[in-house]
C-alpha positions, 0 to 999 in steps of 0.5 A, spaced: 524 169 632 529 165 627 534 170 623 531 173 617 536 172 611 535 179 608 535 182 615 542 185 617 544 188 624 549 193 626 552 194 633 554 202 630 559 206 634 560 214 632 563 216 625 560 214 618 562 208 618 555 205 620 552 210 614 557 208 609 554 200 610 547 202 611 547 204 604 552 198 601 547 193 605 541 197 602 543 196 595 544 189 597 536 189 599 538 188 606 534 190 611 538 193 616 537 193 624 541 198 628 544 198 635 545 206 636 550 208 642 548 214 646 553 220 646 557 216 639 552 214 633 550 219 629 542 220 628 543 220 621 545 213 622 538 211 625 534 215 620 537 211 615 535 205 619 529 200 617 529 199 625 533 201 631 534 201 638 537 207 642 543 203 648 548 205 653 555 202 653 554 195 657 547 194 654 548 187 652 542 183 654 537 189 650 541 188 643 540 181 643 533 182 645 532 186 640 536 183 635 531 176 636 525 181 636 527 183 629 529 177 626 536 178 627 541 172 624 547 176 622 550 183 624 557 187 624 561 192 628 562 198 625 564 205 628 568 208 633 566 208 641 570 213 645 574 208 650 574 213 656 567 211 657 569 205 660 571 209 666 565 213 666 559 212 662 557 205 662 551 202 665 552 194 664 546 190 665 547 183 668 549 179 662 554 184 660 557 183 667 556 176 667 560 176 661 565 182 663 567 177 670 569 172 666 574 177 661 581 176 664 585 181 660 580 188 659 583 190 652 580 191 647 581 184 643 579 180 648 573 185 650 570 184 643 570 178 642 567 175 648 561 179 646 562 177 639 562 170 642 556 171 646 553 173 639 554 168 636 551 163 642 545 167 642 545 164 635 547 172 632 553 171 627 558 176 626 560 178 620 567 181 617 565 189 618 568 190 610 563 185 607 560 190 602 566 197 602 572 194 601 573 199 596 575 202 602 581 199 604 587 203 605 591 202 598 599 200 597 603 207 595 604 214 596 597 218 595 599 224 596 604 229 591 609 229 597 614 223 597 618 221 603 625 223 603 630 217 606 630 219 613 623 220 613 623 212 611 627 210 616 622 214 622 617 209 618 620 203 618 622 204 626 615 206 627 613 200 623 616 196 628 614 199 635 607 199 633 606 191 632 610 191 637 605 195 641 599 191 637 602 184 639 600 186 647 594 189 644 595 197 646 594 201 640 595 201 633 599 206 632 606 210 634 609 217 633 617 217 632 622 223 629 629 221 628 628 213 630 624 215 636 619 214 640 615 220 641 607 217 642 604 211 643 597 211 642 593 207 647 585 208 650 586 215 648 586 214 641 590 215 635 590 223 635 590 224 642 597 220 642 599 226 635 597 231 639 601 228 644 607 227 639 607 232 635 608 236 639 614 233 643 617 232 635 616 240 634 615 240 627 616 234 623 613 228 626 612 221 623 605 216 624 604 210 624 598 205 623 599 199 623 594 192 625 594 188 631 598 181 629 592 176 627 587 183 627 580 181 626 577 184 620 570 182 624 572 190 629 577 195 630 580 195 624 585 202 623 582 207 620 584 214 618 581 220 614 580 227 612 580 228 621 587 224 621 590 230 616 587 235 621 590 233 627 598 232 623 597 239 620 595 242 628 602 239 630 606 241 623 606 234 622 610 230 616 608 224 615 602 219 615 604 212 614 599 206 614 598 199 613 595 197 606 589 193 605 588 192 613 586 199 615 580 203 613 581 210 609 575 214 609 574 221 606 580 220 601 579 226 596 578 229 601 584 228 605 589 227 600 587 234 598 588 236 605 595 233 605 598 237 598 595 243 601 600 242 608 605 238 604 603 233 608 605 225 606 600 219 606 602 212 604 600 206 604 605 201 606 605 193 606 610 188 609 613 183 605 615 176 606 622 178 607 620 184 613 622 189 608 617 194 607 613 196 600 611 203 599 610 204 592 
């Protein structure tokens, strides 16, 4: 069957991201087709669903099965998958592990575009995940009622260096640093795995940083940081939450700043200037 123009897929992780587009895309008069993971989506993403299919990670040939069912033309990735699963809960089937053989580099980037470009031979277009909720984007400047002191904005810009740098070879997005040291690197555990970590080396007082991969690709794994990435600082006495400005998602925001003033948590947005100079406010 030919891609429907009013249909729309999702291959969804876990979080509300997928929930979030569905209610965007419904407004939109999209008919929305989901691919839900097992042990990640939420069911309250498939309840909201105009159909969807219930897959194990790896399942390559059954979503785009599917999507052909449903007349499928165009879809997003959205959410978060547990990375550990690679290791333990995969069951791939032949054209996952076709697709797998032929990836040189087993990273993130390189992962998802090449299902991206299986899509997309396969006739199904992947769209930018923020097509209707850009208004979620992380904003320029300092949210919370707390502003950072000088030395908190020298642990940012050091950690804003360390973490492109991690970004440029496609480990993590994200370091922990105190007094212009590295304390945590995020890798496959993720961002708050690698606060915990971190913050706990800091003691008190620890500085994260989120930031893009140089040439992210809007169409997945884009930053994100909410009202949970508050909790994780708090458990650890952390200061600071730095993240990169209108790359990164900010889910939950009230919520989350609300959380930050009550810890006195601070939670900026930042941007790089031409110069390499960084904009916080």
């Amino acid at each position: 069957m030919a891609g429907d123009e009013r249909n729309i897929g999702i291959i969804a992780g876990g979080g509300q991201f997928p929930l979030l587009f569905i209610e965007a895309a419904h407004k939109e008069g999209r008919r929305v087709i989901v691919v839900a993971h097992k042990g990640e989506t939420d069911t309250q993403v498939a309840e909201a669903a105009d159909a969807v299919v219930w897959v194990k990670l790896g399942q390559l040939g059954k979503v785009i099965s599917f999507f052909k069912k449903e007349g499928v033309g165009e879809t997003v990735f959205l959410g978060t998958i547990t990375k550990t699963q690679i290791f333990r809960d995969v069951l791939p089937d032949f054209k996952a592990l076709s697709l797998w053989n032929k990836i040189d580099r087993k990273q993130d980037d390189a992962i998802l575009r090449a299902i991206a470009t299986a899509l997309e031979q396969e006739g199904i277009k992947v769209l930018e995940s923020t097509i209707y909720l850009r208004h979620l984007l992380f904003p320029v400047g300092i949210l919370t009622k707390a502003r950072p002191n000088e030395k908190q904005r020298r642990d940012i810009a050091f950690g804003w260096q360390n973490a492109r740098a991690i970004g440029k070879l496609d480990i993590g997005q994200c370091v922990v640093v105190r007094n212009c040291t590295v304390l945590a690197v995020e890798a496959i555990e993720g961002t708050d795995a690698a606060i915990l970590r971190g913050g706990i080396l800091a003691k008190e007082k620890a500085v994260v940083v989120k930031v893009k991969k140089p040439g992210q690709d809007f169409r997945f794994d884009l930053p994100a940081t909410g009202l949970n990435t508050i909790k994780t600082l708090q458990e650890v006495k952390g200061a600071v939450l730095a993240v990169e400005a209108g790359q990164s998602l900010l889910f939950d925001r009230e919520e989350m700043i609300n959380e930050a003033n009550k810890s006195g948590i601070i939670v900026v947005g930042v941007t790089e200037r031409g110069d390499g100079s960084l904009l916080m406010e």
